[in-house]
VOBA-1610 file (N, C-alpha, C; in pm, whole numbers, padded with zeros to 5 digits, always signed):
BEGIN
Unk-00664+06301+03264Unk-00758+06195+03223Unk-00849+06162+03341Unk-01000+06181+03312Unk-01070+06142+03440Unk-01082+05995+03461Unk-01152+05991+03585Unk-01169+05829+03630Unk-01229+05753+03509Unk-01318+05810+03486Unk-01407+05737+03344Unk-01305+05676+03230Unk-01256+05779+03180Unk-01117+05760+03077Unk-01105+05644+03091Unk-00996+05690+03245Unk-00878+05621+03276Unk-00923+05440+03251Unk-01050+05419+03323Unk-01157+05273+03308Unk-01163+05241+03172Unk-01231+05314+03057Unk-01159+05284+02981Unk-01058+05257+02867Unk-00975+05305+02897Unk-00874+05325+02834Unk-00775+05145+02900Unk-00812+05130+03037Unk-00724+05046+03071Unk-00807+04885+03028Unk-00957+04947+03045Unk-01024+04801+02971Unk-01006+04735+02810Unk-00985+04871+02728Unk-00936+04836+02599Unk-00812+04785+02593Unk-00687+04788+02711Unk-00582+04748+02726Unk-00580+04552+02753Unk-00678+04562+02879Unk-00691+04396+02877Unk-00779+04344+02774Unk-00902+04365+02698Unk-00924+04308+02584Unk-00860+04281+02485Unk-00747+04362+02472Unk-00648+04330+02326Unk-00523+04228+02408Unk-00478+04252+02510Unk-00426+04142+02580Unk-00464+04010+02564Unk-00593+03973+02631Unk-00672+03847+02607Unk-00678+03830+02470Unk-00732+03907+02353Unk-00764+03844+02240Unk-00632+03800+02182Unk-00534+03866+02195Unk-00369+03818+02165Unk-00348+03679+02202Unk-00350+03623+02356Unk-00312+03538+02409Unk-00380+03417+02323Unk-00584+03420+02361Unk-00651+03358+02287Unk-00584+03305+02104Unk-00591+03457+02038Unk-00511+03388+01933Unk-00441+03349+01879Unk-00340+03360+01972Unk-00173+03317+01991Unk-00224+03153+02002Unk-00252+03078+02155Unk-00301+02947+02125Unk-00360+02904+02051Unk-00467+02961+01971Unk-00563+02926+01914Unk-00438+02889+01772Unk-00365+02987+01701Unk-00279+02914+01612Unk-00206+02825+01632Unk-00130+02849+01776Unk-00048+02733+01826Unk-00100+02580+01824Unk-00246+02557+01868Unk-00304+02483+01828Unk-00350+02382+01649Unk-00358+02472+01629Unk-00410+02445+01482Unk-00313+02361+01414Unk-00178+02372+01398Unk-00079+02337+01318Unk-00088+02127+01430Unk-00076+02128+01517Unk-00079+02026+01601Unk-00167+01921+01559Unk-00282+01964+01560Unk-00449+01873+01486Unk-00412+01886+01376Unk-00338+01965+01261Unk-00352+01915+01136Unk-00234+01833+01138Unk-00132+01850+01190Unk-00024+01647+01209Unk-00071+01620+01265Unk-00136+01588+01349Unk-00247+01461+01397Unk-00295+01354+01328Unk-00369+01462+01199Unk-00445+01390+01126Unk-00389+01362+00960Unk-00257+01398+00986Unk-00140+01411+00826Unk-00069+01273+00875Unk-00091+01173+00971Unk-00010+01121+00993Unk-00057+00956+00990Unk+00017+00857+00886Unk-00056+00736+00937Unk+00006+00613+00988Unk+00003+00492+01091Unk+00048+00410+01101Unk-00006+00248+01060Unk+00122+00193+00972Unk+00068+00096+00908Unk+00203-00034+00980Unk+00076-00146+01025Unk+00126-00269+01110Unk+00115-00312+01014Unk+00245-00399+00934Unk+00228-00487+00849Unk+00321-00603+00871Unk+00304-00716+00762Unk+00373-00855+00801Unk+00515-00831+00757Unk+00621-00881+00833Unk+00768-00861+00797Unk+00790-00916+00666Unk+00754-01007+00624Unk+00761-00998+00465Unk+00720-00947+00350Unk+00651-00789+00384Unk+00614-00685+00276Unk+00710-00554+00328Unk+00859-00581+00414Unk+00950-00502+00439Unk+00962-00418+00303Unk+01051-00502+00200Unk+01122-00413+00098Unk+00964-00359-00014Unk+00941-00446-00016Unk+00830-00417-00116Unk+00763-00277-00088Unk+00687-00278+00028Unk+00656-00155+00065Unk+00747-00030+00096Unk+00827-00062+00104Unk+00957+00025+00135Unk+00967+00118+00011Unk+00964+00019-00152Unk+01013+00084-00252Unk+00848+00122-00320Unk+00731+00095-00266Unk+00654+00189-00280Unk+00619+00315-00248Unk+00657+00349-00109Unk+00659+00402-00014Unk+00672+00560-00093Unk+00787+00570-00204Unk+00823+00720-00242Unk+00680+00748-00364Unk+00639+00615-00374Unk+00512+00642-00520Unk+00410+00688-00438Unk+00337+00629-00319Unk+00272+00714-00216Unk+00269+00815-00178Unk+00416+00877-00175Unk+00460+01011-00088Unk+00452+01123-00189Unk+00457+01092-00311Unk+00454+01194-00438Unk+00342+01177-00459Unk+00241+01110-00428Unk+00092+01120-00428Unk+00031+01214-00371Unk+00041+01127-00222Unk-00036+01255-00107Unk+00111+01295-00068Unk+00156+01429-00077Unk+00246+01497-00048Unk+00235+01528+00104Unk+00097+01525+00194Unk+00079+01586+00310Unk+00048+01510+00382Unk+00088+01344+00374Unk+00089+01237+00439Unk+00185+01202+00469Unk+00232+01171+00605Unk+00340+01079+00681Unk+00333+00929+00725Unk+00402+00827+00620Unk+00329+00718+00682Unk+00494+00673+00792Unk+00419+00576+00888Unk+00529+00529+00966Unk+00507+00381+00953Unk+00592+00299+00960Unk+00540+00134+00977Unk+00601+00057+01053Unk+00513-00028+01130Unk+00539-00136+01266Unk+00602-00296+01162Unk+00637-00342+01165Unk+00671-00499+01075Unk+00694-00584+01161Unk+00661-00658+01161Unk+00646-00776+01244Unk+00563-00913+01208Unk+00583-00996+01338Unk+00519-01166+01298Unk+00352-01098+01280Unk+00267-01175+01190Unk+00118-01113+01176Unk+00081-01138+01347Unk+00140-01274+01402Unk+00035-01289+01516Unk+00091-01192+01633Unk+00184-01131+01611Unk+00252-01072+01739Unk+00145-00914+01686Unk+00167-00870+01582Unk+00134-00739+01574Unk-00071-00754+01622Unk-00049-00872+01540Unk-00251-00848+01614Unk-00274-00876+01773Unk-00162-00919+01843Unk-00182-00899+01943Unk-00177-00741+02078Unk-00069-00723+01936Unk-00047-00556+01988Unk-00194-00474+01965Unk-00259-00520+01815Unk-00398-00410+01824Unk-00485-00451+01929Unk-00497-00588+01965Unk-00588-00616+02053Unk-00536-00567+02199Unk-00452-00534+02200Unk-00400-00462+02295Unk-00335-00334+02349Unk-00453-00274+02243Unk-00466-00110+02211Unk-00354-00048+02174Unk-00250-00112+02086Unk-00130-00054+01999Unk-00222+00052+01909Unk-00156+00178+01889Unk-00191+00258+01772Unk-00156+00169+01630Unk-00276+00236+01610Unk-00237+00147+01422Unk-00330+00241+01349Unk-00344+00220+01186Unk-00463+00272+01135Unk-00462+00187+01019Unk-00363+00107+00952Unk-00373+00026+00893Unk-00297-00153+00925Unk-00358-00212+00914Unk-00316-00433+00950Unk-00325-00442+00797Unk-00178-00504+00759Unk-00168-00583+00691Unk-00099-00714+00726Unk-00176-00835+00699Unk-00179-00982+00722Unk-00103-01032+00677Unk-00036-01145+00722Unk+00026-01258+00595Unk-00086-01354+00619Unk-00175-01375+00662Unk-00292-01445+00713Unk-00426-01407+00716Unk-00511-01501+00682Unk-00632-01473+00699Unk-00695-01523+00835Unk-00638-01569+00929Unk-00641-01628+01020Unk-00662-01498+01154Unk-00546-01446+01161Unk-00457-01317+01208Unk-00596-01179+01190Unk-00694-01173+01074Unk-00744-01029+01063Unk-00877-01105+01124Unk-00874-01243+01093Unk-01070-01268+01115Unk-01007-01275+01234Unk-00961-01313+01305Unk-00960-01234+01503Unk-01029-01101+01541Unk-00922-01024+01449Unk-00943-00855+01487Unk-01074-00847+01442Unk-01136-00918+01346Unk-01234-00839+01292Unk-01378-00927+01385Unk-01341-01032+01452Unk-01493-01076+01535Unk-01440-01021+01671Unk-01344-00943+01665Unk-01355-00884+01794Unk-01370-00705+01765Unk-01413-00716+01660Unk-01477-00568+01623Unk-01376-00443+01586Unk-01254-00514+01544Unk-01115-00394+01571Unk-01104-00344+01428Unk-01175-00423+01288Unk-01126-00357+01209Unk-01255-00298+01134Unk-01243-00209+01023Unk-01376-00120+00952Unk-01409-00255+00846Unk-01515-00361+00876Unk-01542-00460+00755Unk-01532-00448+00618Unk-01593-00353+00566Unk-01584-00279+00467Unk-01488-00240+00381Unk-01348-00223+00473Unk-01243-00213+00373Unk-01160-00345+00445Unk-01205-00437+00461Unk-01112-00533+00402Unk-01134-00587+00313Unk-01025-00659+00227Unk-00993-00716+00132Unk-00878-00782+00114Unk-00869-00869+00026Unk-00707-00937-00027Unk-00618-00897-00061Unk-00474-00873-00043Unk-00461-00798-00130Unk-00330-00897-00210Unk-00309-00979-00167Unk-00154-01010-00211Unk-00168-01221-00191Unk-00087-01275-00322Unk-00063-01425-00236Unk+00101-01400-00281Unk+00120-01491-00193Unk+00278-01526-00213Unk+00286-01728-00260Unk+00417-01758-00256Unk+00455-01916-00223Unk+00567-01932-00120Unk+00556-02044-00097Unk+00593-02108-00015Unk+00751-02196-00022Unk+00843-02144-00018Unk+00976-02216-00090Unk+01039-02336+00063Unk+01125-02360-00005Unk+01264-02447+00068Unk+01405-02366+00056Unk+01455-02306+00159Unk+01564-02263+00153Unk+01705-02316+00175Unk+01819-02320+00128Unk+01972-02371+00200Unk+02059-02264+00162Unk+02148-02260+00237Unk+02281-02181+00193Unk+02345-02166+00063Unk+02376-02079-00031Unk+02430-02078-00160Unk+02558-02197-00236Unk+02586-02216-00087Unk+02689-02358-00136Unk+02670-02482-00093Unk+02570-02521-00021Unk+02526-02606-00026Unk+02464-02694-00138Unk+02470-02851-00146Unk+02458-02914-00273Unk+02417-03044-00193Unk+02313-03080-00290Unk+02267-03181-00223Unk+02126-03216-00148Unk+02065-03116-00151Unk+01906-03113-00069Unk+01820-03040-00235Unk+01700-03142-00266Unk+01649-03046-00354Unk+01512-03080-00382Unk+01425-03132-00241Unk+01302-03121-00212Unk+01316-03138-00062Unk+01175-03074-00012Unk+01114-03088+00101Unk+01115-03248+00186Unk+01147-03339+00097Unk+01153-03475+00186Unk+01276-03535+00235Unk+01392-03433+00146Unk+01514-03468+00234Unk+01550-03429+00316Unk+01448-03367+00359Unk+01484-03211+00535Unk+01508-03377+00608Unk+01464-03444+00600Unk+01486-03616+00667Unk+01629-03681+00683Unk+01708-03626+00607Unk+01861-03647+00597Unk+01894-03618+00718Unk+02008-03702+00768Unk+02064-03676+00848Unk+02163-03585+00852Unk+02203-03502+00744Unk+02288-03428+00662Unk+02203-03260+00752Unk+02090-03300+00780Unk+02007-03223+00798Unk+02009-03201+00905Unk+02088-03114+00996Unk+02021-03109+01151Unk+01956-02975+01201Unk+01970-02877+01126Unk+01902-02764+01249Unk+01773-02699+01071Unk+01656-02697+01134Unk+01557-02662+00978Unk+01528-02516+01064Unk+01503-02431+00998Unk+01446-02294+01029Unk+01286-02276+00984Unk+01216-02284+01109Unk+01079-02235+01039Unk+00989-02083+01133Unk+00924-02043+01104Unk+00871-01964+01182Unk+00833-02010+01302Unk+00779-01985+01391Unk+00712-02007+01536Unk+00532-02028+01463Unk+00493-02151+01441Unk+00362-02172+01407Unk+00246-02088+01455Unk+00258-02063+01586Unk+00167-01990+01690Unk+00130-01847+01609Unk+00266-01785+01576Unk+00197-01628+01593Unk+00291-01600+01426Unk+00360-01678+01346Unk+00452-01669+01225Unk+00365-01765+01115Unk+00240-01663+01048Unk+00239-01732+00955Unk+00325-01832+00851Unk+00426-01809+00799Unk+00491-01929+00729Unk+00559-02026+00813Unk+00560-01976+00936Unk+00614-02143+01023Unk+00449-02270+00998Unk+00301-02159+01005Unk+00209-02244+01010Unk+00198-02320+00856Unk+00238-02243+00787Unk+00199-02299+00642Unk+00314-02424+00613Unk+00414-02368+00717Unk+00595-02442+00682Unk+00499-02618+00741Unk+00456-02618+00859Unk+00428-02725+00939Unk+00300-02785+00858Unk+00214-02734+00781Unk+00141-02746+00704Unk+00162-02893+00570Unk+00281-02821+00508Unk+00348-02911+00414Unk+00404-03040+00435Unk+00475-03033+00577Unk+00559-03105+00615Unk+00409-03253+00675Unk+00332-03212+00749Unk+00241-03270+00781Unk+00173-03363+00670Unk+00117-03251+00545Unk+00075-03323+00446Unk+00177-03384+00388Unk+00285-03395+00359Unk+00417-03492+00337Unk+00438-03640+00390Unk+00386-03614+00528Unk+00375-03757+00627Unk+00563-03732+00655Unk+00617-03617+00723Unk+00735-03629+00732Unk+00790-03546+00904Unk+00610-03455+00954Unk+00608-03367+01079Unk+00710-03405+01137Unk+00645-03525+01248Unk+00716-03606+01320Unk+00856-03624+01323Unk+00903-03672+01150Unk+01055-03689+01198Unk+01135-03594+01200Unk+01070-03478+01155Unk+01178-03365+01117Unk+01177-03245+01228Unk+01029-03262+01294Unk+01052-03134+01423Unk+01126-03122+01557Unk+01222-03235+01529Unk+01317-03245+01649Unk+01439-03141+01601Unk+01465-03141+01481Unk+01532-03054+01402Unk+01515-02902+01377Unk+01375-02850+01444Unk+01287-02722+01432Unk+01385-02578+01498Unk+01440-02508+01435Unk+01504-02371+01528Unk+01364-02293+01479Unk+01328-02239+01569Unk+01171-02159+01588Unk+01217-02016+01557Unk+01160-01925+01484Unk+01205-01816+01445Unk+01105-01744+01506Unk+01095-01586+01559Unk+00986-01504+01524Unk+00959-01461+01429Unk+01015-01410+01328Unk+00905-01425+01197Unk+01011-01455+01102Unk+00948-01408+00975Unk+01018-01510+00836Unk+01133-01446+00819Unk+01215-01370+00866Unk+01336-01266+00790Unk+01420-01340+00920Unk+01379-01392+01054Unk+01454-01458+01112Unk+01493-01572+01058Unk+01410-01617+01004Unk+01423-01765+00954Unk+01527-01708+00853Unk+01533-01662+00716Unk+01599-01631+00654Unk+01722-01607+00694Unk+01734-01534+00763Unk+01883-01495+00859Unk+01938-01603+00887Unk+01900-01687+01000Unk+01946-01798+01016Unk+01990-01896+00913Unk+01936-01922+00796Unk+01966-01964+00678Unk+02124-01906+00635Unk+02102-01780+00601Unk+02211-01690+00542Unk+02336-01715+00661Unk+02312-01719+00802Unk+02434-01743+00833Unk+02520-01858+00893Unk+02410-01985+00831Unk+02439-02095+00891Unk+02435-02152+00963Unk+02326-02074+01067Unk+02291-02091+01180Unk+02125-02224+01170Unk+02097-02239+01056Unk+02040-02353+00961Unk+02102-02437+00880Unk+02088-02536+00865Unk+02105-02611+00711Unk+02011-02578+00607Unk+01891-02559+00671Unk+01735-02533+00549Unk+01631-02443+00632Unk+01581-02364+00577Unk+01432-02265+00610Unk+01354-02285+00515Unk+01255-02278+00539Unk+01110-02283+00495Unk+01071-02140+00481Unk+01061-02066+00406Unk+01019-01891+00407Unk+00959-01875+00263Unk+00873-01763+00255Unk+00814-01708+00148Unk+00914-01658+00005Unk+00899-01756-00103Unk+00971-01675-00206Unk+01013-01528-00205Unk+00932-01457-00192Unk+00973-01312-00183Unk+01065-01268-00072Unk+01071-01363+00058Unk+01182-01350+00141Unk+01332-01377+00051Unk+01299-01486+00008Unk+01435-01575-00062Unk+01450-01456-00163Unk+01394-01410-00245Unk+01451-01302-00372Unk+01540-01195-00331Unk+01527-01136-00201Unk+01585-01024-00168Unk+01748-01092-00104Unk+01780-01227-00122Unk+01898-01237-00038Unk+01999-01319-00189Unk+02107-01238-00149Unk+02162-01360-00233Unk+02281-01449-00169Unk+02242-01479-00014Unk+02300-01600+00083Unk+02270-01730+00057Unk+02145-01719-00003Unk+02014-01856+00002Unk+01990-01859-00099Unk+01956-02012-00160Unk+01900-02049-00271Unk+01808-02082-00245Unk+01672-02102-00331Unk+01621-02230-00342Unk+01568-02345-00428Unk+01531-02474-00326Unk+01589-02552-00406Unk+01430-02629-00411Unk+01329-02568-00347Unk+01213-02664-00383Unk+01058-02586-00358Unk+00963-02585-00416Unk+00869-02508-00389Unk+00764-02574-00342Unk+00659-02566-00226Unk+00576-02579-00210Unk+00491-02623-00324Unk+00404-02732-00325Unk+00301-02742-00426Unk+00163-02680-00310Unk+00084-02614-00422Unk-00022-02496-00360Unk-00097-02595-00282Unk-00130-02751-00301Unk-00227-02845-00261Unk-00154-02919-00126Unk-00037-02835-00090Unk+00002-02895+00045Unk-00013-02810+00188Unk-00059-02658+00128Unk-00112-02555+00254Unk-00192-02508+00244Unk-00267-02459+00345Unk-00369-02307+00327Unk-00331-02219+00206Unk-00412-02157+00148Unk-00379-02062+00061Unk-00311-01919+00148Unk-00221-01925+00056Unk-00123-01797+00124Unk-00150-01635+00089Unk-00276-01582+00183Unk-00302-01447+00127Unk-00278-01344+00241Unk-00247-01217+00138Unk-00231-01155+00274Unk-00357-01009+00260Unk-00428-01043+00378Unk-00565-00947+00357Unk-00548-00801+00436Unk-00592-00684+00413Unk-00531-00555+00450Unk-00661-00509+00461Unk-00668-00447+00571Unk-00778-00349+00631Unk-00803-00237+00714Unk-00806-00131+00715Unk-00823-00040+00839Unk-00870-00060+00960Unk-00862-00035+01005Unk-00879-00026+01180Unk-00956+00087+01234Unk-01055-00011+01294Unk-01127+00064+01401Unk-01095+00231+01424Unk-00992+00176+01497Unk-00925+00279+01584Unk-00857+00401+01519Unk-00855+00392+01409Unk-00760+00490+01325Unk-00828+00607+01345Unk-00718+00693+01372Unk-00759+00844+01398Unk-00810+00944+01242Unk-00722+00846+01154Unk-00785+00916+01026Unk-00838+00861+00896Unk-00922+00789+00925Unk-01009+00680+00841Unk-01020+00735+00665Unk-01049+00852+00687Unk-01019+00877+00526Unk-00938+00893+00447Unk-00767+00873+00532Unk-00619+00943+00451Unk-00580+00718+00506Unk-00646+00647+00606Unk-00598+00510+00570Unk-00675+00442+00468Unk-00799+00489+00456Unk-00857+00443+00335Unk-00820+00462+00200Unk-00795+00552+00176Unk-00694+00589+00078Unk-00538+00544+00031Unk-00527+00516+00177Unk-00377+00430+00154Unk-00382+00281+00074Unk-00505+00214+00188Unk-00518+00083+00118Unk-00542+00098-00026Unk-00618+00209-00079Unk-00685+00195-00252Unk-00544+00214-00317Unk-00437+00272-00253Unk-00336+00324-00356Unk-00285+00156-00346Unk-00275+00046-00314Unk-00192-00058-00350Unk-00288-00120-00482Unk-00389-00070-00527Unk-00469-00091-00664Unk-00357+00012-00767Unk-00323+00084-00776Unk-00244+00147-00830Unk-00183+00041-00934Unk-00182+00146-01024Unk-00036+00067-01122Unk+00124+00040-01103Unk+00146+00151-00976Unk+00269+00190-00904Unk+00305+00066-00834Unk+00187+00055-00762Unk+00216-00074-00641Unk+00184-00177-00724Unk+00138-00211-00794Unk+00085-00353-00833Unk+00221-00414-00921Unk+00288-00264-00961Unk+00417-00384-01062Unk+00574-00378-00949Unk+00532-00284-00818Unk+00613-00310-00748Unk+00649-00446-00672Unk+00558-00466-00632Unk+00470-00598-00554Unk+00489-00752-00657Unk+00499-00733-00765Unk+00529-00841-00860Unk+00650-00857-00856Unk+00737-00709-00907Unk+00856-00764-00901Unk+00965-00784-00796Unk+00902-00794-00633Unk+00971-00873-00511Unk+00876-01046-00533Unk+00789-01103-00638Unk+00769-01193-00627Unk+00608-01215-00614Unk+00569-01136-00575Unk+00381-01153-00528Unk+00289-01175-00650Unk+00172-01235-00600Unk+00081-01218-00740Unk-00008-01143-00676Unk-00082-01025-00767Unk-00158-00958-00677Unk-00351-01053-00643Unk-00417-01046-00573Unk-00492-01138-00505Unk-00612-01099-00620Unk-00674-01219-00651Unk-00779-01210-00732Unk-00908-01151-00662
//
């Protein structure tokens, strides 16, 4: 084989080398960016735990090539996480308070927010307890430790302090206050006695059968209780979270969502 050959014969050797390597990464790659973008994270309020939970498989038999994951938490703790560059791609609220933040600080897509959910507002006690059966006997002395959310960053502690205020009863009863981080604490504490009474969202109270309750909020003693859902800025895949939010229009989600207690938002 002369010199010529030999040149190339050994150059056709490193071109098929390189194009191998090249398309070796080049697939290795590919599969990576498409879970990237198969994948979504949804921050929502700890009291759409079960609800969403048992939607969750009506979603997944939908888009088959979607992974959702979900953060749950107090609304004000998780919007502090987006404002503090937590991954997310979907906020859902127990507050309207909680998204108009994110959204005058530019974090969410305007456009897809909306309402999506109200709840109420109950009185909770232990299943054997007898004897408490409105909001004005939290005043009893029978009464010593009340469970409400943390007002600051736990929507239903704000709505809880809300009632109690319009009652004319704040004052005497917040010496009595065990501060929860969000409403499933409060509940807990209820369920193990670690309360006499909580203040939490009906749909908290449905899923336990520790707690009764024994008195409901009238709608003309709080803020209206909605919870508003929107995409985010930041979402890496704006067209598979947009899609997420439309599927709670569904017929799937809408009679799921009723029957933990919700009305869906006008």
């Amino acid at each position: 084989m002369n010199r010529r050959r030999l040149f190339t014969f050994i150059s056709l050797i490193i071109a098929t080398a390189v194009s191998l390597i090249v398309g070796t990464t080049f697939l290795n790659q590919r599969p990576q960016i498409a879970d990237a973008n198969n994948k979504l994270l949804i921050s929502a309020a700890a009291s759409l735990k079960e609800s969403i939970a048992d939607i969750q498989p009506a979603y997944s038999k939908a888009k088959r090539n979607i992974t959702v994951n979900y953060n749950f938490g107090a609304s004000g703790a998780l919007q502090q996480q987006i404002e503090n560059g937590a991954p997310a791609d979907v906020f859902i609220s127990a507050s309207k308070k909680h998204m108009d933040v994110l959204q005058s600080k530019g974090l969410i897509l305007p456009e897809t927010r909306r309402n999506l959910l109200n709840n109420r507002l109950v009185l909770i006690v232990p299943q054997k307890v007898v004897g408490i059966t409105s909001f004005e006997e939290l005043t009893s002395p029978k009464v010593k430790k009340i469970a409400i959310g943390e007002p600051r960053s736990v929507p239903a502690g704000q709505y809880a302090e809300e009632v109690l205020k319009n009652l004319k009863i704040l004052a005497e009863v917040q010496p009595k206050f065990v501060l929860a981080n969000n409403v499933r604490q409060v509940l807990s504490a209820v369920e193990t006695g670690n309360a006499d009474a909580g203040i939490v969202y009906i749909t908290d109270a449905k899923i336990s059968k520790q707690v009764k309750v024994v008195a409901t909020a009238a709608e003309n003693l709080h803020s209206p209780i909605v919870y508003p859902v929107a995409v985010l800025k930041t979402s890496k895949n704006v067209p598979a979270a947009k899609d997420y939010v439309q599927f709670f229009s569904s017929n799937e989600a809408r009679f799921l969502f009723e029957r933990y207690g919700f009305a869906m938002a006008k």
